[in-house]
C-alpha positions in Angstrom: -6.6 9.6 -17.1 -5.8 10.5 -13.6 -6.2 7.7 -10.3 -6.7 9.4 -7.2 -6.2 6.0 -5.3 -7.1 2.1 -5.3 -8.0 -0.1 -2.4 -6.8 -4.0 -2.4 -7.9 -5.9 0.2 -5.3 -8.7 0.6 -4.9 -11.8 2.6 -1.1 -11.3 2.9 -0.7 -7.2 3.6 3.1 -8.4 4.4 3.5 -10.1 1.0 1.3 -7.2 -0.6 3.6 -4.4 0.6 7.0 -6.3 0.2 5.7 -6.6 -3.9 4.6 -3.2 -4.2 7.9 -1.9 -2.4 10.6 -3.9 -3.2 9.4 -4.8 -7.2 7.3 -2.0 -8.3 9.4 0.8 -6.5 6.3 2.4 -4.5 7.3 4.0 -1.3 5.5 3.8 2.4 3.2 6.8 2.4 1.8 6.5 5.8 0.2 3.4 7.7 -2.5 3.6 10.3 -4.8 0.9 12.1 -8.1 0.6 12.2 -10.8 -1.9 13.6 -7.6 -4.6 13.8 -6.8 -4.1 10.0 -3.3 -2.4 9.1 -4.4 0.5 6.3 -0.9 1.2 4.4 -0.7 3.7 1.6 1.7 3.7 -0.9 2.8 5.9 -4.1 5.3 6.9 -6.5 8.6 8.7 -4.4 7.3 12.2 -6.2 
C-alpha cells in the first residue's frame, strides 16, 4: 500500500511537529500559512 499524504488537525502544531521531528525522524518539507492556520508538511529525509 502506498500513502500519498495524511492531514492531522492538532491543537498543539508546536508539540505535533517537535513529535514527528525530533521522535519519529520526519523532516520539515515545507510550511505555509493560510486563513491564520500554519500548514507544515513533513516526510521521510528520501
Amino acid at each position: 500500500m502506498k500513502v500519498g499524504y495524511v492531514a492531522l488537525y492538532v491543537n498543539d502544531p508546536v508539540g505535533s511537529l517537535s513529535f514527528w521531528t525530533d521522535r519519529v525522524g520526519l523532516v520539515l518539507k515545507s510550511f505555509q500559512e493560510a486563513g491564520g492556520f500554519k500548514v507544515n508538511q513533513v516526510g521521510f529525509s528520501k
